[in-house]
N, C-alpha and C positions, 0 to 999 in steps of 0.2 A: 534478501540481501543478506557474518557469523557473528560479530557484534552488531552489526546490523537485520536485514529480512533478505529475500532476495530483493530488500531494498532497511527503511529508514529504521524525542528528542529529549529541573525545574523550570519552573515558564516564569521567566520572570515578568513578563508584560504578556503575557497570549492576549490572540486576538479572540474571542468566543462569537463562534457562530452559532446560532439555531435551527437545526433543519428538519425536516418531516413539514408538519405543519405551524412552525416558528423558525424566524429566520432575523439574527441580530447583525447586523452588519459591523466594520470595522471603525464604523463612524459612530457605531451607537442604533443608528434608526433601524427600528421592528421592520420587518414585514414577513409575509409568505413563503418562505421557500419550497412550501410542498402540491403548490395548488396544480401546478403539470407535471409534477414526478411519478415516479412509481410507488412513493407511499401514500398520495392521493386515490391511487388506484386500489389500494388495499385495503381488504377488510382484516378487523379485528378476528381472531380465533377465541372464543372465551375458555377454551380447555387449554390452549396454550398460554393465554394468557395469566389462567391461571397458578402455572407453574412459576411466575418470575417472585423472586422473594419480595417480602414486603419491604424492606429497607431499598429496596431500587423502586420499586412502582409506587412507592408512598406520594412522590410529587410528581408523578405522570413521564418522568424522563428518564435517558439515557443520558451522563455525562462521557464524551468520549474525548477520548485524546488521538489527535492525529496531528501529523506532518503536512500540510498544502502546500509541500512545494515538487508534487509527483504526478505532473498530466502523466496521461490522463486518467490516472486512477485516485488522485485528489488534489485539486489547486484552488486557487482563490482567483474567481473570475472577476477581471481588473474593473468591470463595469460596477456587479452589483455588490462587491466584495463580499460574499458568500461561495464559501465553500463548497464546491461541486468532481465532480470524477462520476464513476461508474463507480468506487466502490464505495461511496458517499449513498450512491442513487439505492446501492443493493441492501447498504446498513441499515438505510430508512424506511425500506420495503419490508425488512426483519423487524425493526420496532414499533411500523403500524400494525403486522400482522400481530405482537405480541401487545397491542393499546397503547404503544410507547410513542414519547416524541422525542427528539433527537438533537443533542444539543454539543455541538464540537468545539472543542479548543483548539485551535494552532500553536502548535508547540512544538520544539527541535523536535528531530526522532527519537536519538539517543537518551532523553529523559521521560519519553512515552510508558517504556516498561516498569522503570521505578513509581512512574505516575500512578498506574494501574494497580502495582503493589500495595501502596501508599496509602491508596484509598482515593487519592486525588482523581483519577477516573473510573470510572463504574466496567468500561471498556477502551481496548486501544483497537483504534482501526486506522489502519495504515502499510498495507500491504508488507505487513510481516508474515516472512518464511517463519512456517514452524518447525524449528530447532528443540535439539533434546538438552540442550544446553540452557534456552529459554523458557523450558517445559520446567525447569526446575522452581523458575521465577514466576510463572505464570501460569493459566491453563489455555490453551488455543481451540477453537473449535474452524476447524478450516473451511473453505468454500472458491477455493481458486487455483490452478495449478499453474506453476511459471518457471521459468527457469533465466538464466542470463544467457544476455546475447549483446553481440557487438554491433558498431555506429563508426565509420568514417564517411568524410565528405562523398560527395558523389564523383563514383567515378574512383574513390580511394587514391589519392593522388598519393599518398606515403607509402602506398603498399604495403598497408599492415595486415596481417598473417594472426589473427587471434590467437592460431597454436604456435608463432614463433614470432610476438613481438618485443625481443630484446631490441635493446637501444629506442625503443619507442617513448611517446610519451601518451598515455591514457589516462583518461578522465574518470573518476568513480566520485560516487556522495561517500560521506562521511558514515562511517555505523553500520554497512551494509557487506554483503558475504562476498560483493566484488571486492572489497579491498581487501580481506584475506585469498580469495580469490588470485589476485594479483599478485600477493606478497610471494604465493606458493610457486605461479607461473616465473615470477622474475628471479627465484630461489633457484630454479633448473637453467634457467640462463647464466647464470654466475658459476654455476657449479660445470658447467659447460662451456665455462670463459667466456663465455658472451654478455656482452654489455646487458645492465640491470635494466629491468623495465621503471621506465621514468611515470612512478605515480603522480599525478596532480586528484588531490584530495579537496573537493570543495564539502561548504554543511549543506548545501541544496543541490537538486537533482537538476532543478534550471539553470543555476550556473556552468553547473559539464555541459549541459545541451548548450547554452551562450558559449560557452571555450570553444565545443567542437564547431560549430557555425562559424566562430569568427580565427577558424583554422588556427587557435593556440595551443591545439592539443591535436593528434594524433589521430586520437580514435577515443572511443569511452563505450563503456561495457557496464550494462543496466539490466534491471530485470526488461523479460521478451515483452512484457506490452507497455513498458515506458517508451523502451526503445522505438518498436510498431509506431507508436503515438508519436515520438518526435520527429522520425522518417516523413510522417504525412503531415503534420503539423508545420515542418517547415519549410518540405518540398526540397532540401538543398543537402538531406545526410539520405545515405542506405545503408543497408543493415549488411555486413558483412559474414560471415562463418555461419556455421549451426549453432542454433536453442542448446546448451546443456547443462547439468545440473537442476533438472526438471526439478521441482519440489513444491510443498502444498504452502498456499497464504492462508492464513488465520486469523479470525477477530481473537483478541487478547484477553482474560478475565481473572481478577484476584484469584485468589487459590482459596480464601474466605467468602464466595461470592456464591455461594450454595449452588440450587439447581438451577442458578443464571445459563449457567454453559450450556444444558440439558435443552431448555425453553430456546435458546436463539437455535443451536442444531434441529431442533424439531421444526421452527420459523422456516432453517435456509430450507429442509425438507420439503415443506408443505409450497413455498414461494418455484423451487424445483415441478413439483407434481401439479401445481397449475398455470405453468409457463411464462410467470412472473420474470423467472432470477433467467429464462435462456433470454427472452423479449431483451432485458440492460444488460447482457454481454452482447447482443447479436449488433441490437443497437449504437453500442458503443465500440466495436469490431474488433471485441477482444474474447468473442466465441471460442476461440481455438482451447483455452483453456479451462472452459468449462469442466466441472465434474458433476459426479451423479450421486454419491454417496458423502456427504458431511459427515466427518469426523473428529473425536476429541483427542486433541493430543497425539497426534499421527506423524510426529517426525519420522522422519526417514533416518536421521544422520545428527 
């Protein structure tokens, strides 16, 4: 999502979750969250693992910062109130392979970056596009490739045209590269007399997907596997126009956080070359965006 990723937040209440093999619900009560995941499944690397600095492995965890309000690539599932997605399932597969356990915060998007600067989390994961603009703030080590794409009801009953929707009203989250996105699309409509594109700005990503289901909006344009996710999830939207704006998602890491970056890209590598990291995209049916090559700080733009 450009102050955003091709998607998403100080926390002044976060919820903290624990995942891998600790799991804190929103209620407080411990349990497992890793006992049928994919980091149950993982072995430790003792050469990778021993690259991670001592000030992160000293108490056996990852602090991460994320947004759960991004099916399907991170939500808080309403039963066990633990944090879950596919890129939940892949982060925890990277810090069992590095001896880590996994410990998230739910926190806005837009204070995630600063968080991870701050020191407040050790990583941000949360389906941020890696920008050269966030590169400055951060260091990204990518593992997904997505782009935006668009969402009206089924059927498109407004007839929205994602390359000509002046006078429309579309849905985007708050902090993400759809709303400059949009700003630019609705910039050529006005300069072309044509009525502005009518943004509706919510802070979560489920609230556009509740607008667009309860037909108060338009259309809404997301990254392509939220979107994927919400078309089947709610059986009642389709995806409209082509994917574009491909670009790479990135776990986040202080710019202080030594050969942290190093150790997780060597993790997504090795999770890659033993079929770990295809098995939780194929799984979760957002294969398309696989890559083969993890890399640091690989903005495009």
């Amino acid at each position: 999502m450009t102050t955003g990723s091709l998607r998403r937040r100080l926390v002044a209440a976060s919820a903290l979750v624990l995942g891998g093999a600790l799991a804190l619900s929103a209620c407080g009560d411990s349990d497992d969250s890793g006992d049928s995941g994919a980091a149950a499944n993982t072995s430790a690397d003792s050469k990778l693992a021993a690259m991670v600095p001592d000030a992160i492995k000293s108490d056996g965890k990852i602090s991460i910062g994320t947004d759960a309000s991004y099916p399907p690539n991170e939500s808080v599932d309403p039963a066990s109130q633990k944090i879950v997605g596919w890129d939940i399932q892949l982060f925890d597969a990277v810090a069992a392979k590095l001896g880590l356990k996994t410990e998230y915060h739910n926190a806005g998007f837009d204070t995630i970056i600063p968080g991870v600067q701050s020191g407040k989390y050790e990583a941000g994961v949360s389906s941020f596009t890696d920008t050269k603009e966030r590169e400055q703030a951060v260091d990204f080590v990518t593992y997904y490739s997505a782009g935006t794409a668009w969402a009206a009801l089924k059927g498109n009953p407004k007839g929205v045209n994602p390359d000509d929707a002046c006078g429309k009203s579309i849905g985007v989250q708050q902090g993400t590269v759809q709303v400059d996105d949009l700003t630019a699309r609705s910039k050529k409509c006005t300069d072309a007399g044509k009525p502005a594109i009518k943004q509706v700005v919510r802070k979560q990503q489920t609230e556009v997907n509740n607008d667009l289901v309860a037909g108060k909006i338009d259309a809404m344009a997301a990254d392509s596997p939220i979107v994927g996710g919400a078309a089947k999830t709610t059986g009642k939207l389709e995806i409209i126009g082509q994917v574009y704006d491909t670009a790479p998602y990135g776990y986040t890491f202080g710019k202080n956080s030594g050969q942290f970056k190093e150790a997780v890209q060597a993790a997504l590598k090795a999770l890659i070359a033993d079929g770990t990291y295809k098995k939780i995209l194929t799984d979760n049916g957002v294969e398309s965006g696989a890559i083969t090559e993890p890399a640091i700080n690989a903005a495009q733009s």
